[in-house]
N, C-alpha and C positions, 0 to 999 in steps of 0.2 A: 630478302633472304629470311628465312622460317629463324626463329628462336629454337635452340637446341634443345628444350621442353616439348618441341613441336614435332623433333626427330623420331626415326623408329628406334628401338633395341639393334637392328640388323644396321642401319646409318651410323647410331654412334659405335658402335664394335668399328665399324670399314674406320670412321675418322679416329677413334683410340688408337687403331692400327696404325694409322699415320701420324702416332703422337700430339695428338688435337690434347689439349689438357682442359680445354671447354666441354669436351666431349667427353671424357672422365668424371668433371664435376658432376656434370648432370646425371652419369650414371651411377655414380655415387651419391648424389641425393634422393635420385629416384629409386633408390634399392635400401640405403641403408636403415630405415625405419622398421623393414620386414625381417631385413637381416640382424640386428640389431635384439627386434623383436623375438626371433628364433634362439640365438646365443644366451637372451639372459634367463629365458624361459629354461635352458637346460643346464646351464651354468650356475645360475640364482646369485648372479652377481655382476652390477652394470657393469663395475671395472672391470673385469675378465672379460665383459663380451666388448665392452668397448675396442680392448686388446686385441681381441681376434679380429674382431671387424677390420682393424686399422691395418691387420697383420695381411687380412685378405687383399684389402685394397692394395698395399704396398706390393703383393705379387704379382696383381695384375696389372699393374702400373710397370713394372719391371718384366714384365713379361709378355707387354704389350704388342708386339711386333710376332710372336710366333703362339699369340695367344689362339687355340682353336676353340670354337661353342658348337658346337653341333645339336645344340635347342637352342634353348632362348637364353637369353643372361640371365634374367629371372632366376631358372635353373640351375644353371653354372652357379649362380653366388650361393643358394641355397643348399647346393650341393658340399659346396666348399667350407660352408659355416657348419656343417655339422659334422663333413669330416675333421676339420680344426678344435672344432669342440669335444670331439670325440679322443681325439690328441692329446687336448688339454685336460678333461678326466680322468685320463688311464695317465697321465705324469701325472697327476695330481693325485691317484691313487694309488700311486709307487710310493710318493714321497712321504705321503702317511703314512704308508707300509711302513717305508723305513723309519722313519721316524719311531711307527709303536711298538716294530722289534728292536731298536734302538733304547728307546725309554725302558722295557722289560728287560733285556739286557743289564743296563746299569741298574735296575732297581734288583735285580737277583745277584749280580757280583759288587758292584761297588762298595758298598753300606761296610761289606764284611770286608773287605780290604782295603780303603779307605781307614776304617778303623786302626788296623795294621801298618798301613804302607804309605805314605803321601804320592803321589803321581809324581813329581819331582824325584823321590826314593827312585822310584819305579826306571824313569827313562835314565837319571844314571848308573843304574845297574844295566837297563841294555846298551848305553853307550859305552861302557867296559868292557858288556861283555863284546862288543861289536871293535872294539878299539883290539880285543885280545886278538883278531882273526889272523891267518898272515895277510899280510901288506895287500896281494893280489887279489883273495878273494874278499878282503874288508872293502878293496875300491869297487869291485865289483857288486858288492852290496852296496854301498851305499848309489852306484850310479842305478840301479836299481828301484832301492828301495825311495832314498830321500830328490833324486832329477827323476824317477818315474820314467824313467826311458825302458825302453822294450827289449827284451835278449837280443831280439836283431838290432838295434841298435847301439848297445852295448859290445855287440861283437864288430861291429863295424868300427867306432869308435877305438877299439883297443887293437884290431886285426886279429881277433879272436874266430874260433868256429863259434856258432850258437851252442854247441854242445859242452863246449869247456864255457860257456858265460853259463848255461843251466848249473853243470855239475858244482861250479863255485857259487852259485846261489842254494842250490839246496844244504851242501854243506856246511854254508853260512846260519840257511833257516833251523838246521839240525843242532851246531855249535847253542847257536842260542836258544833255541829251545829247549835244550835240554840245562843250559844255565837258568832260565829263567824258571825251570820247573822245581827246579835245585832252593831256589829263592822264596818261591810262593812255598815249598812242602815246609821249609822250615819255620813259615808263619803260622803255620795250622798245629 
């Protein structure tokens, strides 16, 4: 019996199929130096491509059974590393984003109200003013706001329509924003 070094691309895919983990290995040594190779080239970072590499393997290993190739594996994994990379980019270029409208943000408001207000000031005046609401629509803000739950599931939750869990959220957002406008003008 041949060594699985000896196999084709089209042999180890059939025995992957049938959960061979020999069969895996080998194609995972025999691919990942190229694929590996590709990732850090557009990534510019081992760890990152090591990541995706191990991210690709672990799909095809769990997806082994209705996995289709219609070229060569060669292809497929090459394919798959630079859609993943290309993944990993574009989050990693959101998070910058957000990050540098984040940082410009606090360096254009904070400095001046920081000065004024300590952040501690700050959340208990909106706990007041959120504490001020009636009873129905303060639960309704808070399951909102602080459990992060969805109007649909806030109205499920209470046997509410969606429309009465909107109408008490925006009159909630209204109540306090107009207190909390009340707060910042008289700091200026």
């Amino acid at each position: 019996m041949p060594s699985y070094s000896e196999y084709s691309d089209v042999q180890l895919l059939e025995l992957l199929k049938e959960s061979d983990e020999a069969a895996f290995s080998e194609i995972y040594y025999r691919y990942w130096d190229i694929m590996f190779s590709l990732a850090v080239n557009k990534t510019d970072s081992p760890d990152d491509a090591k990541e995706i590499i191990q991210d690709i393997f672990i799909s095809v290993w769990n997806r082994r059974a209705e996995l289709t190739i219609n070229y060569s594996i060669k292809t497929y994994l090459a394919a798959a590393v630079k859609l993943r990379v290309y993944s990993f980019l574009a989050k990693e270029y959101r998070l910058k984003t957000q990050k540098a409208v984040t940082v410009a943000e606090d360096a254009f408001v904070l400095p001046e109200i920081e000065s004024r207000l300590s952040l501690d000031e700050l959340m208990q005046k909106v706990e007041l003013a959120t504490a001020a609401l009636p009873a129905r629509c303060q639960m309704i803000f808070r399951l909102s706001r602080e459990e992060d739950l969805s109007n649909k599931e806030i109205a499920a939750r209470l046997s509410l329509s969606e429309k009465t869990v909107e109408s008490h959220i925006h009159k909630a957002l209204k109540v306090l924003k107009a207190s909390l406008r009340s707060i910042f003008f008289s700091l200026f």
